[in-house]
N, C-alpha and C positions, 0 to 999 in steps of 0.2 A: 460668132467668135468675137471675142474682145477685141477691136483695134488695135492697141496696143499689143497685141501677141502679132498679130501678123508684122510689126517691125520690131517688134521685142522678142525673139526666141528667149525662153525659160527652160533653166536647169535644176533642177532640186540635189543638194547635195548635201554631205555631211560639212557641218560648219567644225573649220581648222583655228588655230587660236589667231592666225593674223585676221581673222571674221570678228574678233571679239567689239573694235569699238564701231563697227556698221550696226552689229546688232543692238547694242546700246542706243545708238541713235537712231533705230528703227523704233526699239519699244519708248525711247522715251518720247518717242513724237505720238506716236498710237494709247501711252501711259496721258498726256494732256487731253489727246483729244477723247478719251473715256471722260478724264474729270470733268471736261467742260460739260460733258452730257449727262452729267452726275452720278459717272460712276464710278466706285472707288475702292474697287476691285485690286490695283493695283496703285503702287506710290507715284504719287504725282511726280514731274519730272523722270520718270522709271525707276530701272534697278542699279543699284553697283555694282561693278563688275566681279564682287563677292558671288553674287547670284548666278551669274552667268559665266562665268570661267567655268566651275566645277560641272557643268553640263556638255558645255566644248569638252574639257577634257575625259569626261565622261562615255564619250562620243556618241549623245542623243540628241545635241541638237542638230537641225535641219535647217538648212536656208534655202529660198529658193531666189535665183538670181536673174537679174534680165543681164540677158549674156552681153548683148552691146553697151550698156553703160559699164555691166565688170572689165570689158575689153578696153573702156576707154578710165577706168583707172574710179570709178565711182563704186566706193567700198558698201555702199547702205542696199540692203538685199531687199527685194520685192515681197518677204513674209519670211516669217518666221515660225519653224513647231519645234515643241520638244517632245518627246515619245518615251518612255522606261515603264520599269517596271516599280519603281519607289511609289507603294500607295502612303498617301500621308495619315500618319497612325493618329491624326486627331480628327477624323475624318470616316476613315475606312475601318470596318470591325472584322473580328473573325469571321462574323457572320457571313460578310459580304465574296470570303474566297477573294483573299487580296493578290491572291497570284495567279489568279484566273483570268485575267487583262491586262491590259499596258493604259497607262494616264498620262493626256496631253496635258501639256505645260507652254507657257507663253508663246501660244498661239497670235500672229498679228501681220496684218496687210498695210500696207503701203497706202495712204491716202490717195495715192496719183492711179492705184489700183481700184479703188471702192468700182463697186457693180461688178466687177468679172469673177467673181462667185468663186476667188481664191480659195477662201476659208474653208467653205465647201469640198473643193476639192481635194485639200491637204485634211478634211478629214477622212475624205473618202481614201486617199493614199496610207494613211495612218491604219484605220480599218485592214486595208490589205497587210499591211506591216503585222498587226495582230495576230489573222488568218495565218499566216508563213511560220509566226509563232507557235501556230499550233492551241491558240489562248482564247477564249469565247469573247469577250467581253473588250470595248472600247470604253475605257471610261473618262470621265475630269470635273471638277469642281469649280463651279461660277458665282459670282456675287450673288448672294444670300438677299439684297434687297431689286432686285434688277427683275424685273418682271419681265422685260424687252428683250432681256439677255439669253432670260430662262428660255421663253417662248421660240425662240432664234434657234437653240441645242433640239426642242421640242421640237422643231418643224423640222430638222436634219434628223429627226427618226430617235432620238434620245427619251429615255422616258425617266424621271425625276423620279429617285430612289425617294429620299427624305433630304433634309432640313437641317443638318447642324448650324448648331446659333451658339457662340463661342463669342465671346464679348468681345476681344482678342485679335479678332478673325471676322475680314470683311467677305469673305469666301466662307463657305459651306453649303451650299445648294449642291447635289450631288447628282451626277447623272449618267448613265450609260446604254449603249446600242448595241446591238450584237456585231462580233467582228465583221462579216461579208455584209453589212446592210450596209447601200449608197443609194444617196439621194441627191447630191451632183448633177444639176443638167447643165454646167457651163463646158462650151467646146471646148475651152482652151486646155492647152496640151505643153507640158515639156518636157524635155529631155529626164530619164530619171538614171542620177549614177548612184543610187541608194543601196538598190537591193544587194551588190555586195556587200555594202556594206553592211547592212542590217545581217544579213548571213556570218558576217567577219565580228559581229558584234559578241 
């Protein structure tokens, strides 16, 4: 188990709009440390809150929180997913059965987290979110030159549809897993007040 879980209890919730500037200044810290690694996937400094508001209000996105810093007034959440069913039509074909699955969206871990196999888990959490759906397919779209990135999706059991290259567009490597597949072996564990809400969704 992660260290930090055993004095950090985590909560996975749906993110409410007073979340909105944590999650800004989660992705924008996880947005630099891509580019430094040269990836540019995402806008340097991150998003504006154009991008993330209509998700909050949307009610897909998810945060996941270390409960003792929220208790003590520290608004920047330990990861970040978003979950819907919005497949992006420059992207995703008829072919593909675009309402066959749900696609993650600004997926991101906390630096002070790296090793405790977050990411993993909230794909694995995601996954089950699919299944509840009733929806085969886990899908999402990753940097198109990222070989590191790809490989990373690939060893979580994702298998690389194709290749959109869109000049445009630093995203289009396409990938998807079946709903119930988890490959997850981190202990760590939290609290989850989701599945209401996914049900209420």
């Amino acid at each position: 188990m992660h260290s930090n879980t055993l004095l950090h209890p985590l909560t996975l919730r749906r993110a409410e709009p007073a979340d909105l500037q944590g999650v800004l200044a989660l992705l924008a810290v996880t947005a630099e440390w891509l580019y430094r690694k040269g990836v540019r996937q995402w806008p340097r400094g991150g998003f504006g809150p154009e991008r993330i508001e209509p998700l909050i209000e949307e009610r897909v996105l998810y945060i996941l929180d270390d409960d003792l810093a929220f208790l003590t007034g520290d608004a920047v959440p330990v990861a970040t997913i978003a979950l819907d069913g919005h497949a992006d039509p420059e992207f995703w074909t008829r072919d593909d059965e675009p309402d066959a699955g749900l696609y993650v969206h600004k997926l991101a871990v906390s630096r002070t987290w790296a090793g405790a196999s977050l990411g993993d888990t909230l794909l694995d959490w995601a996954g089950t979110a699919v299944a509840a759906a009733g929806l085969r397919w886990l899908r999402l779209d990753c940097a198109k030159d990222n070989p590191g990135l790809q490989d990373y999706y690939r060893g979580r059991g994702f298998r690389h549809l194709r290749t959109v290259d869109l000049p445009h567009r630093a995203s289009g490597a396409l990938f998807q897993r079946p709903a119930r597949a988890r490959t997850s072996t981190s202990e760590v564990t939290f609290r989850d007040l989701t599945i209401p809400a996914l049900l209420d969704a």
